[in-house]
N, C-alpha and C positions, 0 to 999 in steps of 0.2 A: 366214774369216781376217780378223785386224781389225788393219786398216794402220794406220802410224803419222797419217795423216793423220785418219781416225777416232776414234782416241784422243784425239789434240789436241782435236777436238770436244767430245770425252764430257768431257777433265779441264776445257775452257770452259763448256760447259750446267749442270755440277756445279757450279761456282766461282760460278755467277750465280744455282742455286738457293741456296745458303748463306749467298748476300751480305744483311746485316742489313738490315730493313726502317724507317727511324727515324718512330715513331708520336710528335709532337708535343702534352703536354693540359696543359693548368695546373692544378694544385693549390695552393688558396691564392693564393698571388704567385708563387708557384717554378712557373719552368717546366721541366718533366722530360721528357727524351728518351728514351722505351723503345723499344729496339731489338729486333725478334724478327728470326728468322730467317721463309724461308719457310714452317716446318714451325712457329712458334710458339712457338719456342724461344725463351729470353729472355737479352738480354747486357746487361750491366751498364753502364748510361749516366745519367748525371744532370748536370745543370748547372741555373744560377741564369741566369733570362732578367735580360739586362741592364739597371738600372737600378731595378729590383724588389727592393724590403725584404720581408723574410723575415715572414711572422704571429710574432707574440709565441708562446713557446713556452708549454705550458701552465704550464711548474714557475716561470717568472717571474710566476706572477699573483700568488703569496703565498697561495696558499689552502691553508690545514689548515697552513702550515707555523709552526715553533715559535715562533719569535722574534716572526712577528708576531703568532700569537694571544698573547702575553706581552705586545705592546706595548698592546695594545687594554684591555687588564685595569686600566691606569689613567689611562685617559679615559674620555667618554661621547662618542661618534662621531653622525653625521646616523643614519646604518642604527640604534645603535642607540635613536635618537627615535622611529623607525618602531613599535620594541616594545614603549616606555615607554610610547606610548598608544596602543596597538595594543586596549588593556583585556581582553584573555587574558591572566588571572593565569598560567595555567603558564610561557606563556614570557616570562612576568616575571621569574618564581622560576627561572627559567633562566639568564637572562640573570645576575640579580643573584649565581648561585652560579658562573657563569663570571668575573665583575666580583671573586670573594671568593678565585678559587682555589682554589674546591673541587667544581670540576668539570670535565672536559675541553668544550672546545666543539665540537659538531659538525663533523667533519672536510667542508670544504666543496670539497674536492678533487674529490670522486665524485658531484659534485653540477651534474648537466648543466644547468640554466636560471642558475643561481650561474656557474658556469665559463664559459659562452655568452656571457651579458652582459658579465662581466670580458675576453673574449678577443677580441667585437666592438665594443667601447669604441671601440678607433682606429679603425673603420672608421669609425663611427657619428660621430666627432668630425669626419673627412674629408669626409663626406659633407655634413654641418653645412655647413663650411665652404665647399666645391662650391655648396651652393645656397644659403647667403647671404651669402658674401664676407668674412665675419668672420672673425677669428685667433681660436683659441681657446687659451689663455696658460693659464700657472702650472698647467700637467698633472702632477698626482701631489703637488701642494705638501701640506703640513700646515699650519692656521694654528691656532693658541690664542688662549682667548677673554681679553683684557684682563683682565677682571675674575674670570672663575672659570676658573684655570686646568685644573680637569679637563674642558672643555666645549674639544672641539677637534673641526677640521671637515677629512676628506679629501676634496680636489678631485679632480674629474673634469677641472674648469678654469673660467676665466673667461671670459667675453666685454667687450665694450664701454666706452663712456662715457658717465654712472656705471658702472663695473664691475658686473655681473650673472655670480650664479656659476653653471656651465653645468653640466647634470647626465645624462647620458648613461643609458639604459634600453633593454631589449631585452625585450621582451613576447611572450605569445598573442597569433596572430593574431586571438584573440577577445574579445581586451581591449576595456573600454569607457573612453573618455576620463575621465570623470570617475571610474572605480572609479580610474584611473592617478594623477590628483592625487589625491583623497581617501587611498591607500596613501602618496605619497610624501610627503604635503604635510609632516609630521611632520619630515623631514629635509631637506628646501630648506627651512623657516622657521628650523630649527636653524641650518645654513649659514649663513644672513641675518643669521641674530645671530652666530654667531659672528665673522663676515668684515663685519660690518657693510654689506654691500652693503643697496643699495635692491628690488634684484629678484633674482628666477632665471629660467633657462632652462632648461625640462626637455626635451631631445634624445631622440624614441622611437623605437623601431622597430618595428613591429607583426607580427611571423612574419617574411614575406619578401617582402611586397606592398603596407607601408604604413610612412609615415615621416612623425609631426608635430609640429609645435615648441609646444610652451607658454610664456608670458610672465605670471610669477607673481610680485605685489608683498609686499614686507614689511609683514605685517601684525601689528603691535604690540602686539593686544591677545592672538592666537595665542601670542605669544612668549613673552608676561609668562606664560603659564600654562602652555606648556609648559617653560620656565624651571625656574615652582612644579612641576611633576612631576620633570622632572630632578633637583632638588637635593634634593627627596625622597627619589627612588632613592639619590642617592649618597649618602645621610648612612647610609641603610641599609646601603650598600655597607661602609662608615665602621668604623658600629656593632654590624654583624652583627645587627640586627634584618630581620623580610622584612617587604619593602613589601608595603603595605595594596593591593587591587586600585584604581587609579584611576580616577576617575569623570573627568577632565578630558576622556576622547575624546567624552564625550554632547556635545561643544559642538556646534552643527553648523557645518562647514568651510565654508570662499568658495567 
């Protein structure tokens, strides 16, 4: 026979098997309380660890979305100096028939090393900042070049004095330093001229095990010819003639 004092027990031993267990993990920034029960059962718990900004969400990077690939259609950006002398005709004529509107441009939404880099930006600019004490300024600006106004530069940001503009990267961990400047150097010399600064600063990250700063001057004889390749494309762009493959990348780079 099972007294009432038995019972009491049973309906407390039950009440303490069922009491939620709260498992504490960060993701991201956000810290999440999942609560299971003893048996694994899961209750619905979530909250923001105090004082912690959220990751950038993916749909705010602008990638694939309309309006901006519309905006890009008439400027010539740093990214694309990388493919003006990149000297792979295809994705010249790629570029040039995205530049004309008569092509869509690769949706860069679904595009994990595109997305990665764009979405570790702030961290990467953070971390910047942590180890050498610099502000890094005008995040996200636009500037236009004085004199040709289709020659416009978006920042990652600035550093210093003279201003040096700051250019964030997120790589293979099997990247070599110099393939990193030789790829990018096409759009910090762009940057240079456009924003007139004297230097850059290329911010990398290597996989998830390495992190180093480049300090890379405005080289004027670089500019003047990648300038003459720029205003090439765009008269193409213009004219609807397709640019001739260019030979300007045979220079060799600093």
């Amino acid at each position: 026979m099972i007294t009432r004092d038995i019972w009491e027990e049973i309906k407390r031993l039950w009440d303490v098997w069922k009491k939620p267990v709260i498992i504490a993990t960060y993701s991201g920034c956000r810290l999440k309380s999942y609560a299971t029960t003893a048996r694994g059962v899961p209750v619905n718990r979530s909250e923001s660890a105090p004082g912690c900004l959220d990751w950038p969400a993916l749909k705010t990077l602008n990638l694939g979305r309309a309006e901006h690939v519309l905006r890009r259609r008439h400027f010539i950006g740093g990214s694309d100096a990388n493919i003006i002398l990149s000297g792979n005709f295809q994705r010249i004529r790629d570029l040039w028939l995205e530049k004309r509107g008569e092509t869509d441009p690769a949706n860069l939404a679904d595009q994990l090393p595109v997305a990665l880099g764009c979405w570790t930006e702030a961290f990467n600019r953070q971390w910047f900042e942590q180890l050498t004490g610099q502000s890094v300024t005008n995040v996200g600006d636009v500037m236009t070049c004085r004199v040709h106004g289709w020659r416009r530069a978006s920042l990652d940001g600035m550093i210093g004095m003279p201003r040096s503009v700051w250019e964030a990267k997120h790589t293979s961990a099997f990247a070599k330093a110099d393939e990193m400047l030789e790829r990018y150097m096409p759009q910090l010399q762009h940057n240079m001229a456009v924003t007139g600064c004297p230097q850059a600063t290329l911010s990398v990250i290597f996989g998830n095990h390495k992190f180093e700063i480049f300090e890379i001057a405005a080289d004027w004889l670089y500019q003047i010819e990648l300038l003459a390749a720029e205003k090439h494309f765009w008269e193409c762009v213009q004219s609807g003639e397709e640019p001739a493959s260019p030979n300007w990348h045979t220079r060799d780079l600093p």
